[in-house]
N, C-alpha and C positions, 0 to 999 in steps of 0.2 A: 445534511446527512451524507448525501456523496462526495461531498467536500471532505469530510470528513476520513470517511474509506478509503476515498481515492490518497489523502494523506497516510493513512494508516497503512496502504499497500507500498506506496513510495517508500516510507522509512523502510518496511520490512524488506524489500529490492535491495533498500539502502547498505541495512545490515547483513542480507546477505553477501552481499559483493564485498560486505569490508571482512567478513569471515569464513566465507569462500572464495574470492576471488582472485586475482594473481600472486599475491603477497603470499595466500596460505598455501594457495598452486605449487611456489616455488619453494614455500617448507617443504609441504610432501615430497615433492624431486628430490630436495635436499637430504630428506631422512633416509629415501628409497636409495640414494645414490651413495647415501655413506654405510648403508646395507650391503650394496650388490660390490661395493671395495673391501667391504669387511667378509663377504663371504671370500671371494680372490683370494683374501690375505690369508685366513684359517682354510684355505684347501692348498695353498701353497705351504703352508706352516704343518702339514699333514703330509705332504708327498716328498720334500726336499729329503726328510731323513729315511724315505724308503728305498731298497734297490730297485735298481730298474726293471729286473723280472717282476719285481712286486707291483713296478706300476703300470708294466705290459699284461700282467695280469687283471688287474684291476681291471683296468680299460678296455681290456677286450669281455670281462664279464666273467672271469676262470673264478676269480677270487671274490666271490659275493660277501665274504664275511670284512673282506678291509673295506670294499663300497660301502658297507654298513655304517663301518666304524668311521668312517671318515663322515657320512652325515650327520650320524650322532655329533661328532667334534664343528658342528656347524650349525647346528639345529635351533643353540641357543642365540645364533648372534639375530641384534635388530631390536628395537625397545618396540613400542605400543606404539607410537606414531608412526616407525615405519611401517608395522606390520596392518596398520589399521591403512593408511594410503596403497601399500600394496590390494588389500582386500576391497578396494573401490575400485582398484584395478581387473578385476575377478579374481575369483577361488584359486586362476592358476599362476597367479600373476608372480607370487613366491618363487613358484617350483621353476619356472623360466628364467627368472631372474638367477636365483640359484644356479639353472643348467648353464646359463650361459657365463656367467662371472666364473665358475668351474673349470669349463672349458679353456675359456680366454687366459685366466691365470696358469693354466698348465703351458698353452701355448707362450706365453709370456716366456715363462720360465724355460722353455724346451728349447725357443729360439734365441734365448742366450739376451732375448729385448729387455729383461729382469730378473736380478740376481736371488732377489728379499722381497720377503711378505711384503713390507710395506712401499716399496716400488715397485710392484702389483695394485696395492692398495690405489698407489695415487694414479696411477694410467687408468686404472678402470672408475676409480673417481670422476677423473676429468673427463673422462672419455663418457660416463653416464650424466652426468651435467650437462656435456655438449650436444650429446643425443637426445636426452629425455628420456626418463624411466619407462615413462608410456611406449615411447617407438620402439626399445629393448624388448618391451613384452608382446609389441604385436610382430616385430622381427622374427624373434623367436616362435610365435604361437603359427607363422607364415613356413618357416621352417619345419615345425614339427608335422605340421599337414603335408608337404612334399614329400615328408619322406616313403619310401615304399615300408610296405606292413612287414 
């Protein structure tokens, strides 16, 4: 009978590790990481055609309605697998990932390091692949606690 269990527990180890373990680890990265390029690319595909008071507005918080309109134009990207890997991530694991790919693709784009959506896309691809989804959300969750209120 322990024989038995003790086999029973082994396979179930077994199949854990083969359906959660680094293979599926590095889907999730992978899905989370072609999210937080795909967000870059649709916030740069939203600013490029705006003027520049529009996006000094923005930014500084003047113009709440184009900050709106611009997550609405983002809200949909990401299938089920990413969004299901981000939420094991925690509840805010989105919205950092979001904050910061936002960020970064403006500054991409502001400092002339890229011109197009999709070379935004692939620097912050590679750039989250090399990091890891995960240390992008505790980066940013480290950041948001520094800040003053």
């Amino acid at each position: 009978m322990k024989q038995a269990l003790h086999s029973a527990a082994v396979t179930m180890l077994y199949l854990g590790t083969a359906f959660n373990g680094p293979a599926a680890i590095a889907d999730d990265n992978k899905e989370v990481c072609l999210f937080y390029g795909n967000v870059g690319a649709a916030a740069v595909d939203f600013i490029l055609p705006l003027k520049v008071q529009q996006v000094v507005d923005m930014i500084s918080g003047k113009d709440t309605a184009l900050v709106e309109k611009m997550q609405k134009s983002v809200e949909g990207i990401g299938n089920a697998n990413a969004k299901a890997a981000m939420k094991a991530m925690g509840d805010d694991a989105a919205e950092h990932l979001g904050a910061s790919a936002g960020f970064l693709a403006f500054q991409l784009v502001m400092t002339g390091q890229a011109t197009s959506a999709q070379e935004v896309f692939s620097v912050l691809y590679k750039s989250c692949m090399d990091t890891g989804a995960s240390k992008i959300v505790e980066n940013q969750r480290a950041a948001t606690q520094s800040e003053p209120e």
